[in-house]
C-alpha positions in Angstrom: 47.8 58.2 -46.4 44.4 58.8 -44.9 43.9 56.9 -42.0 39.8 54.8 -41.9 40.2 54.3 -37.9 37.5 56.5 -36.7 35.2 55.1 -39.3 35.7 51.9 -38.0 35.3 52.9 -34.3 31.9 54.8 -35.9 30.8 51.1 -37.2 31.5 49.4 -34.1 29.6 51.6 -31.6 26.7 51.3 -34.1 26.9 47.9 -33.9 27.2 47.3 -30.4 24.6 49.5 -29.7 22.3 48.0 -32.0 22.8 44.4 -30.1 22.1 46.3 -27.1 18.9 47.7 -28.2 18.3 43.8 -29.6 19.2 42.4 -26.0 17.2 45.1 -24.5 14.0 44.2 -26.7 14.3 40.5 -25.5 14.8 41.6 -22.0 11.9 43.6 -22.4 10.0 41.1 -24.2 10.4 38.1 -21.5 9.3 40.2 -18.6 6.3 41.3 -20.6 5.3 37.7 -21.4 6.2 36.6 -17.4 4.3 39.9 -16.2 1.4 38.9 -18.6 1.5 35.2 -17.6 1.9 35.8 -13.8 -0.8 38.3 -14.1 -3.5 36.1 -16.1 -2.6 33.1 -13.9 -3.8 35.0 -10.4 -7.1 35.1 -11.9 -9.4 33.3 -9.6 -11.6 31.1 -12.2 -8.2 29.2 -13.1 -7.4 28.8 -9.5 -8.1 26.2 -7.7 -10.2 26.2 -4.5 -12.1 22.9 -4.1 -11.5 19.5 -3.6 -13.2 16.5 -3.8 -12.9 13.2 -2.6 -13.7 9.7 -3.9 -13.1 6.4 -1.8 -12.6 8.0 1.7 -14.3 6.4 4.4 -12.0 6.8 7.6 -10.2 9.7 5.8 -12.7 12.3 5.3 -13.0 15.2 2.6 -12.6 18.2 4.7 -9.3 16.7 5.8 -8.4 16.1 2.5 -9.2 19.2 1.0 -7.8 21.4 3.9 -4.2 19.5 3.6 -4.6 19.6 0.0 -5.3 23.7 -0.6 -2.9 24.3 2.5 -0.2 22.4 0.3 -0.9 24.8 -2.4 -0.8 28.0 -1.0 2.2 30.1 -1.9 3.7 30.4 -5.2 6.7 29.4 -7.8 8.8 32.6 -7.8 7.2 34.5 -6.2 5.5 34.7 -9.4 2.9 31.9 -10.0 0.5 30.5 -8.2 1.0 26.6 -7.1 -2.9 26.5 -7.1 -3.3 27.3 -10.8 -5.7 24.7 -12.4 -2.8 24.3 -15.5 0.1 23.4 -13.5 -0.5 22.7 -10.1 1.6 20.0 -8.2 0.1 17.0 -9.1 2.7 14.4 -8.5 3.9 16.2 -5.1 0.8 16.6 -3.4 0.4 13.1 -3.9 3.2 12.0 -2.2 2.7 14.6 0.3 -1.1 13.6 1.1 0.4 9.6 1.4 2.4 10.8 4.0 0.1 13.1 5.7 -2.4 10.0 6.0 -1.3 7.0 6.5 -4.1 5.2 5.7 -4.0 6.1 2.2 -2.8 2.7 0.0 -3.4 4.0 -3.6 -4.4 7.9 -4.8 -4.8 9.5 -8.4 -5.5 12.8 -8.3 -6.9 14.7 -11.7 -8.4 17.5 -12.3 -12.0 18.3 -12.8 -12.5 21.7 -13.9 -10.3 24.9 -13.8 -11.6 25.4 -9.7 -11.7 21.7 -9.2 -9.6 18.5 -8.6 -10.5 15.4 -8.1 -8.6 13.0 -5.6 -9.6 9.4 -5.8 -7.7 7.0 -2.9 -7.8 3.4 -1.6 -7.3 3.1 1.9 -5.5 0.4 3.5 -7.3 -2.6 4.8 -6.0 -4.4 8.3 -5.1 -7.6 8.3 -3.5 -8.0 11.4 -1.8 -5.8 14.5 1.9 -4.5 15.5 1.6 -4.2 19.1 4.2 -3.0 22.1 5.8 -4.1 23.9 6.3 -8.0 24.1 4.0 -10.3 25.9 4.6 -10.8 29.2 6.7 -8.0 29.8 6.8 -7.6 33.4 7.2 -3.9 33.2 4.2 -3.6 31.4 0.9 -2.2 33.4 -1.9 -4.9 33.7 -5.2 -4.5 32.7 -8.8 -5.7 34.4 -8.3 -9.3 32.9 -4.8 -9.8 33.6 -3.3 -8.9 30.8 -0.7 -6.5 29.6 -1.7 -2.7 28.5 -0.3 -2.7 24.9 -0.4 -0.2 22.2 -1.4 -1.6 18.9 -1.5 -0.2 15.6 -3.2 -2.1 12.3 -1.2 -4.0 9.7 -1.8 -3.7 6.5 -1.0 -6.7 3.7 2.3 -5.0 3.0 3.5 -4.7 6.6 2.8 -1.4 6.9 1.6 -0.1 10.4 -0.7 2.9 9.1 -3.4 3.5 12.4 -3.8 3.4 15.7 -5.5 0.2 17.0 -8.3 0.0 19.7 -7.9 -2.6 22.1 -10.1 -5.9 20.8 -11.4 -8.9 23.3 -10.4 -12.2 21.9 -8.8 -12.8 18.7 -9.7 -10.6 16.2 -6.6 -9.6 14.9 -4.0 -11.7 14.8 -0.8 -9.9 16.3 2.9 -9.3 15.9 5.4 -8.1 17.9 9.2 -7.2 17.9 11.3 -5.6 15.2 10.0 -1.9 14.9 12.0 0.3 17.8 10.3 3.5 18.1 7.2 5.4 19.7 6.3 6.4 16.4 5.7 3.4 14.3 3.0 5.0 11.9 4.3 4.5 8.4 7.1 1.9 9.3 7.3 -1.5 8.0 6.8 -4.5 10.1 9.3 -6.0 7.3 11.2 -4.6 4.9 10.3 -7.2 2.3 6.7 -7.3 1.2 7.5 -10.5 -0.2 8.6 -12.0 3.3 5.9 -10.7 5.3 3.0 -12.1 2.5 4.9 -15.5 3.0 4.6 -15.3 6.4 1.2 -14.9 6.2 1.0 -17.7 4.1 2.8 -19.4 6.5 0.1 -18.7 9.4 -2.3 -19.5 7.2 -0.7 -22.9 6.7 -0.8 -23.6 10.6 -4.3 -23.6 11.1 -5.4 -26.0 8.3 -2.5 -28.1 9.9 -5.4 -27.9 13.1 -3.0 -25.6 15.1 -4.1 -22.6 16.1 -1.5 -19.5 16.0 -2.2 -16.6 18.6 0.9 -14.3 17.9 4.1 -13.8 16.3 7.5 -12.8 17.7 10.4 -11.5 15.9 13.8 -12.4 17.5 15.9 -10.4 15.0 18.1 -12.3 12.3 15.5 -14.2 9.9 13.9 -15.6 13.0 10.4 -16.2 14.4 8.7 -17.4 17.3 5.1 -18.6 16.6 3.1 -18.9 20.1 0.7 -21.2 19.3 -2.5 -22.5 21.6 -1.3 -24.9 24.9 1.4 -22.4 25.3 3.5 -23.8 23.1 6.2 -22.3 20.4 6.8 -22.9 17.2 10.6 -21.4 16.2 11.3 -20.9 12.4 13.7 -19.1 10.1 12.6 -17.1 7.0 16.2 -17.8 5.3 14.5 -21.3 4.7 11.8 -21.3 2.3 8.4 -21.0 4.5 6.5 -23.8 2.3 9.1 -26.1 2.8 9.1 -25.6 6.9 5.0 -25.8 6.7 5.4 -29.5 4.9 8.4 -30.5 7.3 5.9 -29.2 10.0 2.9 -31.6 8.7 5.3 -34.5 8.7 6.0 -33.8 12.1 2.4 -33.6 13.1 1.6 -37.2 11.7 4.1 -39.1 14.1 2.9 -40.7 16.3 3.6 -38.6 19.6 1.9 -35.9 18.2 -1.0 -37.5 15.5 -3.0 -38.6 19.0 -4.1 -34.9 19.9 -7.7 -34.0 18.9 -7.2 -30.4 20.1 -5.8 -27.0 18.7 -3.5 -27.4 21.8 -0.2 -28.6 20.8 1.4 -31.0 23.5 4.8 -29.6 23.3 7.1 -27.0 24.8 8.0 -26.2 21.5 9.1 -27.2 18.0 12.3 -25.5 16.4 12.3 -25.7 13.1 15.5 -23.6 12.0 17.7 -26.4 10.4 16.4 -27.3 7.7 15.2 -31.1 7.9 16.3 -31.2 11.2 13.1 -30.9 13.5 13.7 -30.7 17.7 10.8 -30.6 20.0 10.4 -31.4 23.1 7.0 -32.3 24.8 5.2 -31.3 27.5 
C-alpha cells in the first residue's frame, strides 16, 4: 500500500503559504492606503490655520483662534493631523472653547473652506451679581464709603457666574450671596436648578410691583432665602413652597392694615417670614 502522506503535507504547506502571501497582501495593502492617507492629509491647503469669529464682543478673535489652533495641534496616531479641514474635532473643541471662556452661552462651529472654520458664539448676558463674602462681615476690609470690599462676579439668567465683576456705585446689579464655597467660582452655578433660580427671579421681580424694593439676596442653605429689602428689613422664604404662591400670600399681607399705611419702598418691619405656608409672622419695627 502506497502511503499519500507527503502529498498531503505538500498541499498543506501550499496552502498555508498562499494565505500567508494573502494576509501579507492586506497587510501590505492597509499600510499603503494609511501611508497614502496620512501623507495626503499633511498637505497644508487641507489644513487648517485660520479662524474666524462671529458674535464676539468681550471675547475677541485672536483669543479665539489662538485657543482654537493650539487645541488642534498634534495628531491622531501619530498619524493624522487633528487640524485637517475633513475631520477635525468639531464637537470637542467646542466644549473645550465653553470652558476655556466662560462667557461663551451658545457656539456652532462649521467650516468655511479647507484652511478655514468658522466659530459663531453667543455670549452671556448679566443679569445680576454673586458676590463674597456676606454683607456685613466684620472681617471684611472697608472701603472709602463704608462699605465692605467684596469680589463680585456676573450672573447670567441661568445662574451661572461666568466674569469677573467691577465694583458698581448704587444698584445696578442686583446681588446674591451665599451658597457657592470656593475662590474660584467662574463656571459654577449660583443654583443647581435653572428652573429655581428663573423663579426666583420672578420672585424679585414680583416684590417691586408689590412697591418693595429688594437690594440683595441671601442663601441660608436648605431651600431658604433671606430677601434684604429697603428700611433694613428681611423678607425670609422657602423655595420648597411654590414662589407665586409666597408672592400672593406676600400681597395679602401688604394690604392689612399695619402695613397698607406706608407710602414708601421702606418696609416697616424687622422682617416677614414666610416659610410655612399660609402662615405669615412679622414683627414690626
Amino acid at each position: 500500500m502506497v502511503s499519500n502522506l507527503p502529498q498531503r503535507e505538500e498541499y498543506f504547506k501550499r496552502k498555508r503559504r498562499k494565505r500567508l502571501i494573502r494576509i501579507g497582501l492586506v497587510i501590505l495593502s492597509v499600510i499603503f492606503v494609511v501611508g497614502i492617507t496620512s501623507y495626503i492629509s499633511h498637505r497644508s491647503k487641507i489644513r487648517i490655520s485660520k479662524v474666524e469669529l462671529a458674535g464676539g464682543v468681550l471675547v475677541t478673535k485672536a483669543e479665539v483662534e489662538s485657543e482654537s489652533l493650539k487645541y488642534m495641534n498634534g495628531s491622531y496616531f501619530w498619524l493624522f493631523p487633528k487640524n485637517n479641514a475633513l475631520w477635525y474635532p468639531n464637537k470637542n473643541l467646542q466644549n473645550y472653547l465653553r470652558e476655556t471662556f466662560k462667557r461663551i452661552d451658545t457656539i456652532n462651529i462649521s467650516r468655511k473652506d479647507f484652511k478655514t472654520i468658522t466659530i459663531e458664539i453667543t455670549e452671556r448676558k448679566p443679569i445680576a451679581t454673586w458676590c463674597d463674602p456676606l454683607p456685613n462681615s466684620t472681617t471684611t476690609p472697608l472701603m472709602e464709603d463704608g462699605s465692605n470690599l467684596e469680589n463680585c462676579y456676573f450672573l447670567d439668567q441661568n445662574g451661572t457666574i461666568f466674569a469677573p465683576a467691577p465694583y458698581f456705585s448704587g444698584d445696578a446689579y442686583f446681588k446674591y450671596y451665599g451658597l457657592v464655597v470656593t475662590d474660584r467660582p467662574i463656571g459654577m452655578q449660583y443654583i443647581a436648578s435653572t428652573t429655581e433660580f428663573s423663579e426666583i427671579i420672578d420672585f424679585i421681580e414680583a416684590i417691586k410691583k408689590l412697591g418693595i424694593k429688594p437690594k440683595y439676596l441671601i442663601a441660608k442653605g436648605n431651600n431658604e432665602f433671606s430677601l434684604a429689602t429697603g428700611g433694613s428689613g428681611q423678607i425670609y422664604f422657602d423655595t420648597k413652597i411654590p414662589l407665586s404662591r409666597v408672592a400672593e400670600n406676600l400681597a395679602a399681607l401688604l394690604r392689612t392694615p399695619e402695613l397698607s399705611t406706608t407710602s414708601s419702598q421702606d418696609l416697616p418691619v424687622e422682617y416677614i417670614d414666610m416659610r410655612f405656608g399660609n402662615k405669615l409672622f412679622y414683627k414690626l419695627k
